[in-house]
Each structure stands twice: as C-alpha cells, then as structure tokens.
N, C-alpha and C positions, 0 to 999 in steps of 0.2 A: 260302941256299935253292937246293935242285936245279930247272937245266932243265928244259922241257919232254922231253926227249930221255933225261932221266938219273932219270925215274919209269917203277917197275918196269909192264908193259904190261898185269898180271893188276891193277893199277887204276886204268887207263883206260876210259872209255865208248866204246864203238863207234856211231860215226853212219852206217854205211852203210847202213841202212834211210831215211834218211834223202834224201842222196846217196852214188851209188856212183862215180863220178868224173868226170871234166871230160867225158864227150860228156853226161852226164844233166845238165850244171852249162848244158851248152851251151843241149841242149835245152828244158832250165826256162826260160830266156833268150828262146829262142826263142816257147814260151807265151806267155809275156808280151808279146813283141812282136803275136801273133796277137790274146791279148784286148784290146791295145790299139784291135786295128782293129776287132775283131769286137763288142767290147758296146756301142758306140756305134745297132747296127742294130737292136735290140732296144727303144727309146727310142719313146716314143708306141705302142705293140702290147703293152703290158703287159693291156690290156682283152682279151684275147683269150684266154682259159684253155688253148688248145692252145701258142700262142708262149710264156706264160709258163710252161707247163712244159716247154717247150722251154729257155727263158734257165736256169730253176733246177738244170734236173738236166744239160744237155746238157754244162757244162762244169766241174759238179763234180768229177775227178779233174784237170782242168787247175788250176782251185785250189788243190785240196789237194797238187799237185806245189809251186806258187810257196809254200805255206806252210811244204813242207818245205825248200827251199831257204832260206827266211828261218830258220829253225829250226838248221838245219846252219850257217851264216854266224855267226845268235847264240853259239849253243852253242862254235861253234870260234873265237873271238874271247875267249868267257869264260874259255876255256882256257888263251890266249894273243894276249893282249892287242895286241902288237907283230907279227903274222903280217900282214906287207905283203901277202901275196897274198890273204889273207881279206878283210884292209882297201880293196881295190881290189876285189872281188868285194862286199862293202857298198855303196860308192859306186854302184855300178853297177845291182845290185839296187833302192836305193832311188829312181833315179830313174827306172828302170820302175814302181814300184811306185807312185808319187807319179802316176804317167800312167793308171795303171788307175783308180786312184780317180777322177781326171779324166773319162775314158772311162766312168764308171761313176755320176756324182754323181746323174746323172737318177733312178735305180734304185727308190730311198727315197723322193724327192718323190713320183715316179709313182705306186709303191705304194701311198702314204697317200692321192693324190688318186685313187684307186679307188674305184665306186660300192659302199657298206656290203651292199644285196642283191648283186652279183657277188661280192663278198669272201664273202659268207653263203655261198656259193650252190659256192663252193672248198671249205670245209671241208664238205660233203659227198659231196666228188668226193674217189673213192677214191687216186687219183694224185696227191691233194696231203697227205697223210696224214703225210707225213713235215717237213710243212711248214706243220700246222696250230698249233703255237708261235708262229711268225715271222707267221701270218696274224693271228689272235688278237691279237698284240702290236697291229700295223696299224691293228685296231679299237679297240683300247683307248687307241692313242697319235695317233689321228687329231685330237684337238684340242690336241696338242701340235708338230705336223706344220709341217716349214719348205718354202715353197716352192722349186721347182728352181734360181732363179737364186741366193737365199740359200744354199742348201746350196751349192752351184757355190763360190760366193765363200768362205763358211769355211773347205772344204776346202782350197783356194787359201791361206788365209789360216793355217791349221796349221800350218805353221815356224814363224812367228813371234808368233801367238796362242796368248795362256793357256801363255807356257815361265818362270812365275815360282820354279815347281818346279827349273828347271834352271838359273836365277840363285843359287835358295837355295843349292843342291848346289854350285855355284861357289866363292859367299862362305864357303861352312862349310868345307867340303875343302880348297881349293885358295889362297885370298887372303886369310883372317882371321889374324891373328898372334895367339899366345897369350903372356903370361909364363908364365916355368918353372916347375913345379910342383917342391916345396920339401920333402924328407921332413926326420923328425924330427933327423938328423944333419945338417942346412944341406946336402944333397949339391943340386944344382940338376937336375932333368929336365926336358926338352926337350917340352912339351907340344903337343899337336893333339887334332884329334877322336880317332883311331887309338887313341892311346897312354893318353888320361885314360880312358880304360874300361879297360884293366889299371889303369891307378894309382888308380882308383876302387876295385878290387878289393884293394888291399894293405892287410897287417894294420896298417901303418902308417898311424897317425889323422891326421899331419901331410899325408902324401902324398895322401888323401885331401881333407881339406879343401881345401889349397893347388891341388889340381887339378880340386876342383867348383870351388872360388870362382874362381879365375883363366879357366876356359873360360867362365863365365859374367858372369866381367865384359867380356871382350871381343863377348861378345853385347850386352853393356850397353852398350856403347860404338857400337855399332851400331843400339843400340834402335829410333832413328826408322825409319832401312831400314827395317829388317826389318817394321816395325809397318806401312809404306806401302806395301811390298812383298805383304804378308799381306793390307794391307784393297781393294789394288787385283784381288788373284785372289779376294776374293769379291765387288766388284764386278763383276768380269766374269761370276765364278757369276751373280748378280742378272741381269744383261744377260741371258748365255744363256737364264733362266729366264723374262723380261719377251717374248722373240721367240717363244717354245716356248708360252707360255702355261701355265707354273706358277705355283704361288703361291707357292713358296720354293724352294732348291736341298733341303732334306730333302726335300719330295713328290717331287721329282724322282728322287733317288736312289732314294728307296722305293721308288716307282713300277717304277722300271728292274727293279729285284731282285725283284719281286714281296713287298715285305715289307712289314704291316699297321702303319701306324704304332703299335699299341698295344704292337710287340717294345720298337722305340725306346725307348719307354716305360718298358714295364717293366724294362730292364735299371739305366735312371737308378735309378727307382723304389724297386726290390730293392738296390740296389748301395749306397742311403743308407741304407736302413733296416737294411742291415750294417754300418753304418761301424764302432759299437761294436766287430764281432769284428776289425776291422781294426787297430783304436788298443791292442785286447788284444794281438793279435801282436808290435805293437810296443814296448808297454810292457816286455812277456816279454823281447823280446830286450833293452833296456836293462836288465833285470833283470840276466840270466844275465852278459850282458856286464864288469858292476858301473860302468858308465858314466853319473855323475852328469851327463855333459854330453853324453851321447848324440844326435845330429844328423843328419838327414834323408840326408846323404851317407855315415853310418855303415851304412845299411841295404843296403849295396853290397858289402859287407868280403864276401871268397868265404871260405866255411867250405872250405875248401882239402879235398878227397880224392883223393891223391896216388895212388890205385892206378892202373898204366896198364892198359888196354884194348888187346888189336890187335882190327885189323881184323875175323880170322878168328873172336876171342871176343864180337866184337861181334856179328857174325851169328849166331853161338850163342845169347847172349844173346836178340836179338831176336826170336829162334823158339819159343823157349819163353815167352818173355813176352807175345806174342801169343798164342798159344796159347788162351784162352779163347774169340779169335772164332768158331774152326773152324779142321779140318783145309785146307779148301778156301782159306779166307783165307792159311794158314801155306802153304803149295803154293806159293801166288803170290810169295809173300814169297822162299822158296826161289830161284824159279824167276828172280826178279829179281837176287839174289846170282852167280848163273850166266852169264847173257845178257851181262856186259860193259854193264850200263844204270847203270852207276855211276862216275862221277869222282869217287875217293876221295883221294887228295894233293894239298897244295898245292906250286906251284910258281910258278916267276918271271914275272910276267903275266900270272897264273891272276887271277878275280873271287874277293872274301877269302868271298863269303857262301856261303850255299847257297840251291836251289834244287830245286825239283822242276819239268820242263815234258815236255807231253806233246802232241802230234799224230797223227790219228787216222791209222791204218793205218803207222804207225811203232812204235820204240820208246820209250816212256816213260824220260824221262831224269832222275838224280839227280847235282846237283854237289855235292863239300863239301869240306871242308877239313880233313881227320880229323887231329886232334889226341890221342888213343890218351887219353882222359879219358872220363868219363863225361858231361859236356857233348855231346861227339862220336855217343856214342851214343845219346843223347835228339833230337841232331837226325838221325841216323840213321832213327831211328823217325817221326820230326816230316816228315821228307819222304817215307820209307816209305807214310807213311798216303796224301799226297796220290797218291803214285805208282797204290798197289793200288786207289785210289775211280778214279782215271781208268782202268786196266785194269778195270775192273766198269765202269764208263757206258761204255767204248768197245767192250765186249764183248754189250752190252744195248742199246745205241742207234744208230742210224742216224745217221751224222756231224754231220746237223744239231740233234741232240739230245745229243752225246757232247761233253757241257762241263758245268764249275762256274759257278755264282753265287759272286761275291764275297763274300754273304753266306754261304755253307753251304760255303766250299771249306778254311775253319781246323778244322772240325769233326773230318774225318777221320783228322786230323795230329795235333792234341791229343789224341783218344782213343789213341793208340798213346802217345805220352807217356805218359798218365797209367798204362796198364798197365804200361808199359814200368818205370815209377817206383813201382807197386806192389807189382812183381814182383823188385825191389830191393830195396826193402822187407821183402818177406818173407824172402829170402833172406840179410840182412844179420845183422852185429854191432850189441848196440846200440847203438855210438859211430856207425858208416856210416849206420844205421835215420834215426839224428839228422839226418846232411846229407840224406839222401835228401827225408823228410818238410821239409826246410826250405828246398831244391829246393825243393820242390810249391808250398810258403806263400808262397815270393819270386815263384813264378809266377802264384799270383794274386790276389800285390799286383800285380805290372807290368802286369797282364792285364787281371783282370775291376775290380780300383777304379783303378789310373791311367788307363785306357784309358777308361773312363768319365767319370773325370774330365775326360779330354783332349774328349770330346763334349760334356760339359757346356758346357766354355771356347767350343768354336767356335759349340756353338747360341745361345750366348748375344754373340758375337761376328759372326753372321750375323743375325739379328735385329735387331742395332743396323744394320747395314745396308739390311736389308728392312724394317725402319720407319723409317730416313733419322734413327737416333736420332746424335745428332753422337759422334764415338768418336775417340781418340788413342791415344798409345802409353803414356800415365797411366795409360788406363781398363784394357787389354789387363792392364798390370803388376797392377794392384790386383786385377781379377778374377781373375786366373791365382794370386799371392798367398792371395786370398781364400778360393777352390776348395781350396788345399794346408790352409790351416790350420781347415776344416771339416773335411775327412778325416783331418789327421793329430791337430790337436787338440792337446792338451800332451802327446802323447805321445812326441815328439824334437822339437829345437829346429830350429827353419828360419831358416835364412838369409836374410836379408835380401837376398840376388843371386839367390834362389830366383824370383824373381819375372821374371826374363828367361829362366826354362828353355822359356818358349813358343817361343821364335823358334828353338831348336833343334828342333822337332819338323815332320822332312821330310813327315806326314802329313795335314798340315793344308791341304798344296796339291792334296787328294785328299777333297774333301769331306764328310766323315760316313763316313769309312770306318772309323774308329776302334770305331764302337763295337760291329762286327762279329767284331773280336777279344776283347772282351768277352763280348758273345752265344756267339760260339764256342766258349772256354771253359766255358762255366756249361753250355751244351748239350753239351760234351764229356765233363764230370765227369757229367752224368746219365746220358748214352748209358755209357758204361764201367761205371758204376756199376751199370746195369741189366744189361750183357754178362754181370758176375761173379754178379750173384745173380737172376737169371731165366734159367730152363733154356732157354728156346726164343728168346728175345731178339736173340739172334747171328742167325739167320734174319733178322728184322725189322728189324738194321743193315746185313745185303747188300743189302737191297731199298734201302734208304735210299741206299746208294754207289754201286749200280746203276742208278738215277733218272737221275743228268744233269744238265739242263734240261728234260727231259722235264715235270715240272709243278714250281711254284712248293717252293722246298725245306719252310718252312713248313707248307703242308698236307702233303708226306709224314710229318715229324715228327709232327705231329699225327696222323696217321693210325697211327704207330708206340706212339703216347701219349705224346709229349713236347709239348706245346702252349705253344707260347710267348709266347702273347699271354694267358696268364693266371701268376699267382704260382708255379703247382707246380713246375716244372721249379726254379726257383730257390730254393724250399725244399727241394730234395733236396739240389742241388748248397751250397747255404751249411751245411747239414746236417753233407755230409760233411766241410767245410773247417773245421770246428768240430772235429766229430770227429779231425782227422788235426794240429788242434793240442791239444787236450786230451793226445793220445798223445805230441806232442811236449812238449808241457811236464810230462808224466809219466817221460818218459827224461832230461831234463835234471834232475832232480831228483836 
C-alpha cells in the first residue's frame, strides 16, 4: 500500500478552511487558553438576559475556531495515523479541551436551575431567536437536570467512566486470538476481525463456515466478559437514568432526539409483521443456490461484479443517478467533486472506514477508501448524501441550528444509495440488474430486520435490568439465539455458535441506537420512492435536509407526508422490497 506522500494530490482533501497554519494552530491555542479564564465569570449571572446574551453569542466564533482545530487534528490523524506532530498537537488540544468543560461545567446546571417565567419570557425576546431550541430543550429537560456539583464530578469523571465501548474495541481488535479459518483445500488462513469479513464473502462454503464458526467461538470463550462487560454499561445506563430522573434509558434517548416512542414501536412492529417476506428471500436464495444445507453464514457469499469503477466514472455515475432530486441538488454534488472535500485512497495509516464530517463555516469533508468497485460507489453516494444535507442546514440555519439528530442523519445517505442502485438498475444487463437488486435485498436484511432485531435483543436485555430481573450470559445466549430463529425460521440453518454473535456487536455500548438505522432505511426507501414518482416531491425533501435541528425531524416528515408514528410509511417501503424481489426472482428464472 502507497504512503501518505505517494497518493496522487487530485485525491486528497484540502483542510485549510479549516486551519491554515501554525500561527492560526497557535492562535486557536491561545482561545482556549482565554476561555479557560474567561467563562468561569459568567457563572451565577445567567439570571440576567443581557449577560446571557452576552455568554451565548459573544464567543461563538471563538468556539467554532476550537472546533475547527479539533476537526483538522481528527481529520489529519485519520489520514495518518503515525503523524507525530499531529499526535502531539492531539495531546495538547485535549488537555485544554478537558479545561474548558471544567471552566464551563456550571453552564447547564445554571441553565436548568433558571426560573420557568424568565426562560418563558427569552423565547420571546427577539435576540434569543436563534436560541429558542436549546431554551425549549431547558424546559422540557428541567426535571431531568443534575445539579452543578454532580455535573462538575462526571465531567471529572469522563476518562474513565462508561469506556466499556473502548475495552470492547480492545478485546475484539487487538487481544482476542482466533483459530485459522480452514477453506475447502485444508489451505489454513490466518483469521481476525479484518479478514473473516472477506472470508465471509468467499464462494468457498468451507472458508466461510470455518471463519463464522471459529471467530465466534472465540467470542464464546470469552462469553462471561463480555456478558459482564455488556450488563455493567447498562447498569451504568440505569444509574445515569435513576440521577437524571427517567424511567428508562429508551425515554431517555427518545427524549434527547425528540422521537415519539410510538416510531420505536412501530419499526419492531412493522418489521415482524414482515418477517414472512424476509424467510422468502431467503428461502429464494437456497433455491437458486441448490443448497440443501444452506446456513445463515451462507447469506454473506458476495455475488461478485467484477467491473471496475474509476474514480472519475464514479462521479459520473453519481450525477446522473441523482438526478431526480434537482438540478440544484446535482450543482452541489458537482460542486463537491471540485473543492478537494474528498479523501478518496487508501494509504498506510489512513482510517480503513468512511465518513462524512462537517463544521459550520468550513468545508464538509468525505473520507473513503475507493476501491474502483461498485461497493465504493454506493458509499460514495452514502456519504454524498450526509455531505449535501449538512451544506442545506448549514446554508439555512444559524450555527446553533446547523446539525443532525442521530435519528434522521441515515436518511439522507440511504436515499442517494437507493437511487444510486436504482439507477444501476436500470441501466444494467440482466445478469448486473440481478446483483444490483440483490445489493438492495442484502441491505435490507442487515438494515431494516437485523438492526431491529439487534433492538429487540437490548430492550429486552435492558429491561431485565430496569426490573432488577436476575440475567446471565445463558439468558443473553438464548434470547439472542431465539430472536435469529423467529426471523430466520427454517429458512437456513443456524449454528449453534450463532448465539455469541451478540458480543461482537460494538453498538450495543451506544444504547438504542440501532434501531435508527432501521427507521432510517424504511424512511429512506419512501422518501426516494416519492422523489421518482411525485412531480414536486424533490422540493419537499430540500426542505426536509434543509431543517437541521431547527425542529424535531419527525414532525418535518410528517409535515412532508411521511408520518412515522403510524403504519404507512412502512407499507410503502415493505411494498417496494416485495416488489424489487418479485423482479429478482423473475430474472433468476
């Protein structure tokens, strides 16, 4: 793999919007040294509606300086991993950074211990307009409010509390031993996490089995960790929630995101009352296969489409296959291809994933790891989307509104996927047509019912907790077990090691976030689906990207005609996942 040094510079990202060099690197430094003195004086005069519009607006571009230097540090670290001088500009960073929160913990308690009429009495006062979100919240989160010494100490207590996420990430990457994964020739491969997701994808059934079974026994082997590691991060969730005054960590997360517990709901809901089209997919494919012993690890085999992709046909591609949002959307997209907002090769100490990250009065930045495949340009488009919805909310909203919810920030990303993949579609042979649509079907198995599933497992694993029901690494195995073979059904065999694939999943130390990618998709497939066959539609999804945080994503949907807290959105979207295998199993014929 080529250096940092030895990738061509037309695809590199440019962070000078960002920082432009060591006197601004200085200067930033310096900020921070200032707010460390300075927001401590503002502490007890929050009561005073001229001082606290003083605190909120007076040092907003000194903020958004330190966040661009955090920005610029990430980003060039991502790039290159071993850049000692970045790594020593980190160090350094973070311990200012650690100092302002300090300097700063008063902020929020003050906030919330503010009297409900003066809070009232702001959101009519036209100077805090930009500010009326973060007031709102205040009022609404005021009997979940921790007093100023408590916050003081947790902050304090942040290195070393709630990092069982970063023990997980330890043991799985770094310290678990796997046996070799074994293909059908005895040849022996050397297994990890890394590697068993190619050897998961080989048409070789041996190579396969031998490298699900083996990384999952060594999770097996580890069961109780992990089980006590798992049930001690949602005890702490519990704690958190027991000082905060909720009544579970779901109200809590809801709550944050502004989402109605009845989405929650409905996605479980909708997502079992499909399982049948799910157990059909898979049956289809042990059909076509001719695999009387077809097995849950078999659903991984990559229908291989060997055509390459560059770079330059990928942004082709992407421009036309957008195309239905508007010329306006497709502009941006262009305009991004241009700017140098994209690190498109991988290299030696580069981060293997991708991402999209944006900062307001910067430029929106895209990493990836182009692999000149059609994978490559699905995340292309996948990060695309989140890119273009952050230029729309940072082009329509005042900084303190120019952000995603966790809940509504997959939306964006998926809908270019799924065009992106329809638009493949149509242009294909029908041998290509076949992978294309089977893309789609594998994305949402792993998507809208694993990801569901994966929500099912923790609510039902929080709960034992929040009712004090007594719980082991038996009961995790059996319910997790049990979950797999309601959805899959007789429709491929499951393995008996299937039942420790919980402990590999890093998202569990991120509570209920799962089943946002769920939602996301099902809302993705209706939003695209309405783009192509509603004339004026595309209008009514810029408003939607354009939002923000500006109000709860939920009711803009809603207001769009996508309503999520009732059935329809999810009878469009299971609709068309019907439809697009009906046509798959009409080409396979």
């Amino acid at each position: 793999m080529k250096n940092r040094a030895q990738i061509d510079e037309k695809f590199k990202w440019d962070l000078s919007s960002y920082i432009t060099d060591e006197n601004d690197i200085e200067n930033t430094f310096q900020i921070m040294e200032n707010l460390i003195k300075i927001l401590p004086k503002y502490s007890g005069k929050l009561n005073n509606a001229d001082i606290l519009h003083e605190r909120l607006t007076k040092y907003e571009k000194d903020f958004n300086k330190v966040y661009k230097l955090a920005h610029f540090i990430s980003h060039s670290l991502n790039v290159d991993a071993s850049d000692t001088k970045i790594l020593k500009l980190s160090q350094r960073f973070d311990n200012l950074y650690t100092k302002i929160n300090q300097a700063n913990a008063y902020f929020s308690p003050q906030l919330h211990d503010l009297d409900d009429q003066y809070l009232e009495s702001l959101l009519h006062d036209k100077r805090f307009d930009d500010y009326d979100n973060m007031i709102k919240d205040i009022i609404k989160l005021k009997p979940h409010k921790l007093d100023e010494k408590t916050n003081l100490l947790l902050s304090k207590m942040g290195n070393f509390l709630g990092n069982n996420s970063n023990i997980h990430g330890i043991l799985t990457d770094s310290e678990m031993k796997y046996e070799d994964a074994i293909d059908s020739q005895g040849k022996r491969h050397k297994l990890d996490n890394a590697s068993a997701t190619v050897f998961l994808r080989s048409k070789d059934k041996m190579l396969r089995k031998t490298a699900f079974e083996n990384r999952l026994k060594a999770y097996g082997e580890l069961n109780k960790t992990f089980t006590e590691l798992y049930l001690k991060d949602i005890e702490l969730d519990k704690f958190t929630c027991s000082i905060t005054n909720y009544d579970s960590t779901l109200e809590k997360v809801l709550l944050s995101e502004d989402v109605p517990h009845a989405v929650f709901d409905r996605i479980i809901e909708n997502v079992n009352k499909n399982i049948p089209l799910l157990q059909d997919y898979i049956k289809f494919q042990r059909k076509i296969k001719g695999d009387k012993k077809f097995a849950y690890y078999d659903l991984f085999e990559d229908s291989k489409n060997n055509k390459k992709i560059s770079i330059e046909d990928a942004q082709d591609i992407l421009l036309k296959a957008l195309s239905p949002i508007g010329e306006e959307y497709v502009s941006k997209v262009r305009n991004k291809f241009r700017d140098k907002s994209i690190d498109y090769m991988p290299n030696q100490n580069k981060n293997s994933g991708a991402y999209c990250s944006h900062c307001y009065n910067a430029n929106t930045l895209i990493l990836m790891n182009f692999n000149h495949d059609y994978g490559s340009v699905s995340t292309l488009a996948h990060e695309m989307g989140h890119c273009i919805n952050a230029e729309y909310f940072n082009q329509a909203q005042p900084i303190e509104k120019a952000d995603i919810s966790i809940f509504a920030a997959e939306m964006a990303s998926t809908v270019n996927e799924i065009l992106l993949n329809l638009y493949m579609q149509k242009n294909a042979s029908n041998e290509e047509k076949k992978y294309y649509i089977h893309h789609f079907l594998e994305d949402v198995r792993s998507t809208i019912y694993r990801q569901t599933l994966f929500s099912e497992f923790e609510l039902y694993a929080h709960e034992c907790i929040d009712k004090e029901i007594p719980i082991n690494y038996e009961d995790l195995n059996n319910k997790y077990f049990e979950l797999n073979k309601k959805y899959y059904g007789n429709a491929c065999i499951l393995p008996d090691c299937l039942k420790y694939e919980w402990e590999r999943i890093p998202h569990f130390y991120n509570a209920y976030y799962v089943y946002s990618y769920a939602t996301g998709l099902v809302t993705a497939i209706t939003l695209a689906y309405r783009i192509l066959h509603e004339k004026d539609f595309s209008k009514k999804y810029i408003e939607f990207l354009s939002n923000g945080v500006a109000r709860p994503a939920v009711d803009v949907l809603k207001d769009i005609g996508i309503d999520l807290t009732t059935d329809e959105p999810y009878k469009t979207a299971f609709k068309f996942i019907s439809s697009q295998l009906d046509e798959y199993k009409s080409l396979c014929k």
